[in-house]
C-alpha positions in Angstrom: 10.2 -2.1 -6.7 7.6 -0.7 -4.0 8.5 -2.6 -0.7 10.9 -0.8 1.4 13.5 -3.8 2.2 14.1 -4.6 -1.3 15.3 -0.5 -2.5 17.2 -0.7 0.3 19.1 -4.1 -0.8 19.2 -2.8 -4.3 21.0 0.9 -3.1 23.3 -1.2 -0.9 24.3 -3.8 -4.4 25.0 -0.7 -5.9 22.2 -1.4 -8.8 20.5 1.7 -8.3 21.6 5.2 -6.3 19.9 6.4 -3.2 19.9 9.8 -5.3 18.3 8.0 -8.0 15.5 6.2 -5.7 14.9 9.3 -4.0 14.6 11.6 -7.2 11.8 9.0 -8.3 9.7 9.4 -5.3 10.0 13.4 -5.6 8.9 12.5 -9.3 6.0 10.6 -8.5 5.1 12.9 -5.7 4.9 15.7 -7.8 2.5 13.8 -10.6 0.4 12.7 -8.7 -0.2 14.5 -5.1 -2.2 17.4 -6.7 -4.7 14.5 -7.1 -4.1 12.6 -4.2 -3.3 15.6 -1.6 -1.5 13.1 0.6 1.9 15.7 0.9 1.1 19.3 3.0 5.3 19.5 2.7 7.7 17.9 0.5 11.1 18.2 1.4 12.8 17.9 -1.8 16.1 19.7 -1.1 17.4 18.2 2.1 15.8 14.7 0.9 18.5 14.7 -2.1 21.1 15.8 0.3 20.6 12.9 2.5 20.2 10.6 -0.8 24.2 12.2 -1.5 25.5 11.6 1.5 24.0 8.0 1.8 25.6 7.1 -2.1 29.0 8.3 -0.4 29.0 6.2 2.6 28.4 3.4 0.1 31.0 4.2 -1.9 33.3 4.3 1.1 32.3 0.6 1.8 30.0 1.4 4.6 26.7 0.0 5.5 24.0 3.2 6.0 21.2 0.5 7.8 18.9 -1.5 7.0 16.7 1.0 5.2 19.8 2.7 3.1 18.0 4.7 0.4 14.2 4.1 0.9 12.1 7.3 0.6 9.4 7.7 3.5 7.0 10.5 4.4 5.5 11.2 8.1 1.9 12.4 9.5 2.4 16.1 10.2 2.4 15.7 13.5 5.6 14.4 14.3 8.6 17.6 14.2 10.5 17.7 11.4 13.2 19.6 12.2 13.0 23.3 10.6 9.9 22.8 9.7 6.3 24.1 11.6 4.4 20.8 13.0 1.2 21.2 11.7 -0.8 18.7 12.8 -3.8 19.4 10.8 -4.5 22.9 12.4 -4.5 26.4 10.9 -3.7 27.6 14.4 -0.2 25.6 14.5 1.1 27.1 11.3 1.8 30.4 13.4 4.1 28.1 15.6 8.0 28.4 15.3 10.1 25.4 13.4 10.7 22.5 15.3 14.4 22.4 16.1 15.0 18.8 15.8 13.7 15.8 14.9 10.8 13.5 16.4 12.9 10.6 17.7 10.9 8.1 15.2 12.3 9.9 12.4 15.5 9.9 13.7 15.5 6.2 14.1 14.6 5.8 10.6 17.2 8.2 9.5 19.9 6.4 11.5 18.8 3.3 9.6 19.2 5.0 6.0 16.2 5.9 5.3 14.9 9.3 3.6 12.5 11.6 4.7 11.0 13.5 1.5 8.1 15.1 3.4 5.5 15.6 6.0 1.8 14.2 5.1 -2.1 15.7 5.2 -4.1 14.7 8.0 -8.0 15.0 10.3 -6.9 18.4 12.3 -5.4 17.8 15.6 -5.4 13.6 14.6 -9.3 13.9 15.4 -11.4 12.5 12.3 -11.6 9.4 10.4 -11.8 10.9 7.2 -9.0 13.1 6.6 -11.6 15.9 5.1 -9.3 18.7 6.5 -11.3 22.5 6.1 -7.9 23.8 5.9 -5.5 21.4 4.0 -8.6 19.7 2.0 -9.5 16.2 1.4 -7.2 13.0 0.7 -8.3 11.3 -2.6 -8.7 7.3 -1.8 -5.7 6.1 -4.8 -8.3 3.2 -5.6 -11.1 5.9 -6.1 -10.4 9.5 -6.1 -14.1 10.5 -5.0 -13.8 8.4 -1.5 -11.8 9.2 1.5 -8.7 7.7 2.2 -9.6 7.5 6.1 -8.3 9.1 8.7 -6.8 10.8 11.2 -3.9 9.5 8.7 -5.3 9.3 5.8 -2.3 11.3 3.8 -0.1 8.4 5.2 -1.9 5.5 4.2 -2.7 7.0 0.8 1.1 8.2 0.2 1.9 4.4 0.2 -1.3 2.9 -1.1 -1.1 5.4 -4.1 3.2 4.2 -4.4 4.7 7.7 -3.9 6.8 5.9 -0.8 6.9 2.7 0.2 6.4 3.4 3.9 4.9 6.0 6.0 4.1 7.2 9.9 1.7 7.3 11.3 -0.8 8.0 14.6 -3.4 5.8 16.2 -5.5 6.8 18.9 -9.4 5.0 18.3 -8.0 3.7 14.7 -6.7 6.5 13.3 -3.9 4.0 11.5 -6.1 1.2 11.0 -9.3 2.5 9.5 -7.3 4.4 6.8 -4.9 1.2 6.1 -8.1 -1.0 5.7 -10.1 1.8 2.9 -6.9 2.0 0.8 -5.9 -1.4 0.7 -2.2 -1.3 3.1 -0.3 -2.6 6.0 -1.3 -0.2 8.6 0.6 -1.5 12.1 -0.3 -0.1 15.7 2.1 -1.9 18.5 1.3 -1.9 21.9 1.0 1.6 23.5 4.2 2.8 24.7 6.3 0.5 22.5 7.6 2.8 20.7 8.5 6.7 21.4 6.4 9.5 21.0 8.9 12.1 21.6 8.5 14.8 19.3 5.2 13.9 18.3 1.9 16.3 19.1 -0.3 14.3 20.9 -4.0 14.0 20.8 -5.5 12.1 23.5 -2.1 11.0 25.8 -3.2 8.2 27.4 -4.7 6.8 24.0 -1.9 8.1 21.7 0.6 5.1 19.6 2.6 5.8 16.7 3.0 3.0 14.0 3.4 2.8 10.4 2.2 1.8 7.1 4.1 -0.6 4.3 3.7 -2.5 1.4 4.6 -6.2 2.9 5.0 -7.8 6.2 8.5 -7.8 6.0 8.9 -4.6 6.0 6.4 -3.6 8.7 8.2 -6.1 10.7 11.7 -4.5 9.5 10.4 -0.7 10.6 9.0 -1.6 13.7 12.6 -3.5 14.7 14.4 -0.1 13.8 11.6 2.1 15.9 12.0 0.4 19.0 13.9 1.0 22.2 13.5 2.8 25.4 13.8 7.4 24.8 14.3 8.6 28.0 12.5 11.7 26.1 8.8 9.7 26.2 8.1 8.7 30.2 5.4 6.7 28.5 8.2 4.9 26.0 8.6 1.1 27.5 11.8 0.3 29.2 11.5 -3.3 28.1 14.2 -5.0 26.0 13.8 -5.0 22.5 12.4 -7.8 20.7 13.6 -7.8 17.1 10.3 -9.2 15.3 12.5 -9.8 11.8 14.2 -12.6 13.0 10.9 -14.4 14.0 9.3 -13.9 10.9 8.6 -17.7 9.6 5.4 -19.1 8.2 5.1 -21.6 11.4 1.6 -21.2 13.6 0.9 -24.5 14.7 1.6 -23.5 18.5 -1.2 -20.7 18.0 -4.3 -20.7 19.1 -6.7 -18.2 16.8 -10.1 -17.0 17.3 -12.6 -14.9 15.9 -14.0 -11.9 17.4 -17.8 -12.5 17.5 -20.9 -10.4 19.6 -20.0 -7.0 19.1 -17.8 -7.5 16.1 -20.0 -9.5 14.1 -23.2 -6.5 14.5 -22.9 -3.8 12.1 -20.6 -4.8 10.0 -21.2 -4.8 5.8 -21.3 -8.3 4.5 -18.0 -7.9 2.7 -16.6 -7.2 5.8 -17.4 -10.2 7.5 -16.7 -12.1 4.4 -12.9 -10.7 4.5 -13.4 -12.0 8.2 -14.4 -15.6 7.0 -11.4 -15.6 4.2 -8.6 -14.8 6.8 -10.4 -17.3 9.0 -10.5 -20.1 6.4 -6.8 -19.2 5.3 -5.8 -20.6 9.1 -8.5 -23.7 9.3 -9.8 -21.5 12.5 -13.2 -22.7 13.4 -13.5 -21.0 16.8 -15.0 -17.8 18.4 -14.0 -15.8 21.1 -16.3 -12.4 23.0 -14.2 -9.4 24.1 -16.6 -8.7 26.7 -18.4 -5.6 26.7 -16.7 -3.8 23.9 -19.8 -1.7 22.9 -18.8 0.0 26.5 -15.2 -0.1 25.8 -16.3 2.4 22.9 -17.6 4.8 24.7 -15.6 5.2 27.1 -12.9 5.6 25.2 -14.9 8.2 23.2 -15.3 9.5 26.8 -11.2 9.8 27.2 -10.8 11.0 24.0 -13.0 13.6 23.8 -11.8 15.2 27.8 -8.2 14.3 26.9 -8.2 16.3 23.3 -10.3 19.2 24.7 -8.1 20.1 27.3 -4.9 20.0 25.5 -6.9 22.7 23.5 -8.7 25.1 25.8 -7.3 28.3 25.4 -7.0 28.5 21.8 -11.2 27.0 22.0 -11.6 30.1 24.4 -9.8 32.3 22.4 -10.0 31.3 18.6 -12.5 29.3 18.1 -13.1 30.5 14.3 -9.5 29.3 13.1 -10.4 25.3 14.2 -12.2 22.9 11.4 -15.6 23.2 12.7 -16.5 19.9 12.7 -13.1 19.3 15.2 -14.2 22.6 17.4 -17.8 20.8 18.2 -15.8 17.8 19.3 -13.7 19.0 21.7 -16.4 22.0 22.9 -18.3 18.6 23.6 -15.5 17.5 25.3 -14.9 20.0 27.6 -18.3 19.9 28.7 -18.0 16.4 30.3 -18.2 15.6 34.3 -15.2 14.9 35.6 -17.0 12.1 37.2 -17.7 10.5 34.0 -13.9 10.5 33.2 -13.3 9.2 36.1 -16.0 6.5 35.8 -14.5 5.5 31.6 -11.2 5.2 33.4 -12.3 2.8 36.4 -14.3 1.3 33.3 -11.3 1.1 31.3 -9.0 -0.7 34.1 -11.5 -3.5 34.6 -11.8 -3.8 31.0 -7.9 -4.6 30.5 -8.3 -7.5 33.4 -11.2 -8.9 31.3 -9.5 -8.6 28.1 -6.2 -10.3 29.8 -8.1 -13.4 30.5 -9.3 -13.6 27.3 -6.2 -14.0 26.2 -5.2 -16.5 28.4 -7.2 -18.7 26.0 -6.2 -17.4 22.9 -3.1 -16.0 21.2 -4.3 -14.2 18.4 -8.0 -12.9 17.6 -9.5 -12.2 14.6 -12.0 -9.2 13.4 -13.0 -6.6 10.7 -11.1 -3.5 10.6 -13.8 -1.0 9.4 -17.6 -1.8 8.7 -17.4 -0.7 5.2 -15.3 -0.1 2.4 -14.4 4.0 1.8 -16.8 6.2 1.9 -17.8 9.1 -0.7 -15.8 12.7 0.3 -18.6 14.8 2.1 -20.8 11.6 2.7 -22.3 11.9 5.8 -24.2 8.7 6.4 -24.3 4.8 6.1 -26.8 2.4 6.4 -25.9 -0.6 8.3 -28.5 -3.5 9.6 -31.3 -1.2 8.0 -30.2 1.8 10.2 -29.1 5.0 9.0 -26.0 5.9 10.9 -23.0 8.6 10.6 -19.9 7.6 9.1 -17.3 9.7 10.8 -17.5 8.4 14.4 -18.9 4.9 12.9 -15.5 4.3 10.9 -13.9 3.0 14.4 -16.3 0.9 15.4 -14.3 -1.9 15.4 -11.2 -0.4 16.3 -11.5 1.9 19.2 -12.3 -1.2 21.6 -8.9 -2.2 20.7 -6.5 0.6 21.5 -8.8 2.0 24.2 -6.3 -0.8 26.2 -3.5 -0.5 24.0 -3.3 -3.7 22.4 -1.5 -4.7 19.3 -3.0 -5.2 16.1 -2.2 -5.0 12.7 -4.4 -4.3 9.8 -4.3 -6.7 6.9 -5.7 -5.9 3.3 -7.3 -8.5 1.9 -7.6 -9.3 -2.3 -10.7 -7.9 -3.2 -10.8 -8.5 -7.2 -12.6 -5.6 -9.0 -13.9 -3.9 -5.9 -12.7 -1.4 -3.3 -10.1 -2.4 -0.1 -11.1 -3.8 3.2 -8.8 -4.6 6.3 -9.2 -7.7 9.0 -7.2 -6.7 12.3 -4.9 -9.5 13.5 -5.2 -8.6 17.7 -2.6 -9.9 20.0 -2.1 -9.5 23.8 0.6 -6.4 24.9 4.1 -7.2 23.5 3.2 -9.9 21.4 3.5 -8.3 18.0 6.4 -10.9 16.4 3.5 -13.3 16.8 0.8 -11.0 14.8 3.5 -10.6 12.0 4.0 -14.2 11.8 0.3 -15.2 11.3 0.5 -12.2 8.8 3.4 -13.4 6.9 1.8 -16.9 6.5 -1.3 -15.1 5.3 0.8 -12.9 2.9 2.6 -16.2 1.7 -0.4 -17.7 0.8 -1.3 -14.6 -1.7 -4.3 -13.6 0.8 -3.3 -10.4 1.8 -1.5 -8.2 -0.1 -1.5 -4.6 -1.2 -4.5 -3.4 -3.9 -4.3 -3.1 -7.5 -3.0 0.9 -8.1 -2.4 1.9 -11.8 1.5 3.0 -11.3 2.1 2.2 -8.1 6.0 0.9 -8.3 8.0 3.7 -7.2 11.5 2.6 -9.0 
């Protein structure tokens, strides 16, 4: 067993205890995170008190939820309650323990599931790699010399590597994508403010989403139903009613029209990349191509954003300790502060125009089509990558096809595709706000047809 929805039927039978599920994932965690590094916490002992007190209800004929038993582990950045939120920073772990819970994880709670630890991470969510000076590197389960990807790369490598079968995660420029595409997962980003952020440190506000990473579409499709609904504790949090995505999860697309992304998502891209592209594309008989208008602009202004947004959440401790931030992150947002306020302004006027141009598009089209990273992962401590015979950097580069994207909050999920004998790649299936049951239905199809599915990991069922 490694999907999430299938421990949880099997706890709920009474085949296997939650205590028994959850004891394995501690057991796998402990073999194998020295290597991977994905865990910064593992909360063994309150973990195997939930898994007790889950295995009672059931006894008692009660129904714990639709995730009864499943082990999961969260980017330390969302509270854990008693625990120091870390995300990523050396400066944080002076901070007192949260005193409750962020309201994701108690969502997922509510819905049986079992939190067994808090996960390794870019400091402050600002990276691609997940290369942390203080925490160290996250091995890539596929190859332990290349990153897993980043900012949450612990999370995607926790799942991809089977030490749980679902994670959360952040995404701000692709900090859930990119790392779900170079290990070979489902890495899902809904549409900003779908789902709370209560509880969670934020990186760049107006750019921040929470999401999550799985084994299989049904059980992204089965967290994101249990995430949802309006938190009076997140003003950003959507007040719309909830769509449950589960039910809609059938094979049938022939009301959809599908496109893919070309112009700026077909330049610097690795041939395998755009070859992932082409299968997805073949898989659905789509022949046609849509342009995201200017989405090489769309990148940097949301760099722009990013870079003002982070730096001022940060200013006193970059006035006061700049020593105790990852250097790499300190340059970033010391760049950051540095920035006119007129050119805010101007990436934000930018950015609204943008979002009517990109709504039109999709007045023609309901899902779009396009690579998730331009490469596969990376060597840890690489600093460079040639692409169309130029030599460029990797760690702002590794969101070049993903920061146009959630620079106006739109849904996409990132598929991996079968790559026999070679490392991961992702294709992003991109959808207009609010649409994801339709993204997770072209997925499921996809999946169905033995396209996409989760890489090849020595060991990776958990149970």
């Amino acid at each position: 067993m490694k999907d999430a929805v299938s421990i949880a039927e099997n706890v709920l039978s009474g085949k296997v205890s939650a205590v028994d599920i959850t004891q394995a994932a501690l057991t796998k965690i402990a073999a194998k995170n020295d290597e991977l590094n994905c865990f910064t916490t593992i909360t063994a002992e309150t973990a195997l008190q939930n898994a007790e007190r889950i295995d009672k209800e059931i006894a008692e004929g009660k129904n714990p939820g639709v995730l009864t038993g499943v082990p999961f582990a969260v980017k330390n950045l969302f509270d854990i309650s008693g625990l120091t939120t870390l995300a990523g920073a050396k400066i944080n772990a002076e901070n007192p323990p949260a005193t409750q819970d962020a309201t994701a994880i108690k969502r997922l709670k509510k819905a049986g599931a079992v939190l067994v630890g808090a996960l390794n991470m870019d400091e402050y969510a600002y990276g691609f790699v997940t290369d942390n000076a203080h925490y160290g590197a996250t091995h890539n389960p596929h190859d332990l010399n290349r990153v897993a990807g980043g900012s949450s790369g612990g999370s995607a490598a926790a799942v991809a590597g089977g030490l749980v079968p679902f994670t959360l995660g952040s995404d701000t420029n692709g900090s859930i994508r990119v790392p779900a595409a170079l290990c070979g997962v489902f890495g899902f980003k809904p549409t900003y403010g779908r789902l709370s952020r209560a509880g969670v440190k934020l990186f760049s506000s107006s750019l921040d989403h929470i999401g999550h990473f799985a084994n299989s579409v049904r059980d992204i499709a089965t967290i994101f139903d249990v995430l949802q609904g309006e938190d009076e504790n997140d003003p950003i949090c959507t007040k719309r009613p909830i769509e449950q995505c589960l039910p809609q999860l059938n094979y049938d697309i022939s009301n959809l029209r599908i496109a893919i992304a070309d112009d700026y998502f077909t330049q610097n891209a690795a041939t395998e990349a755009l070859q992932a592209v082409q299968k997805v594309a073949n898989a659905l008989n789509v022949t046609e191509y849509v342009t995201i208008p200017e989405a090489k602009i769309a990148r940097a202004a949301a760099f722009i954003i990013t870079a003002s947004e982070g730096a001022n959440l940060h200013l006193h401790q970059l006035k006061t300790r700049p020593q105790d931030f990852d250097f790499a992150t300190r340059d970033r947002f010391l760049a950051g502060a540095l920035i006119p306020n007129h050119w805010y302004l101007q990436a934000q006027r930018f950015r609204s125009w943008y979002r009517n141009q990109v709504r039109e598009v999709f007045e023609n089209v309901d899902i779009i089509i396009a690579p998730t990273t331009p490469i596969t992962a990376p060597l840890i401590g690489q600093q460079t990558m040639i692409l169309n015979g130029e030599e460029i950097l990797i760690r702002p580069h590794l969101g070049l096809f993903t920061q146009p994207l959630s620079f106006i909050g739109l849904p996409v999920l990132s598929v991996p595709i079968n790559q026999e004998n070679s490392l991961p790649l992702g294709v992003q299936l991109i959808a207009a706000p609010y649409n994801e049951a339709l993204i997770l239905r072209v997925a499921a199809l996809l999946e169905k047809q033995g396209l996409i599915s989760c890489g090849s990991v020595k060991n990776k069922t958990l149970f």
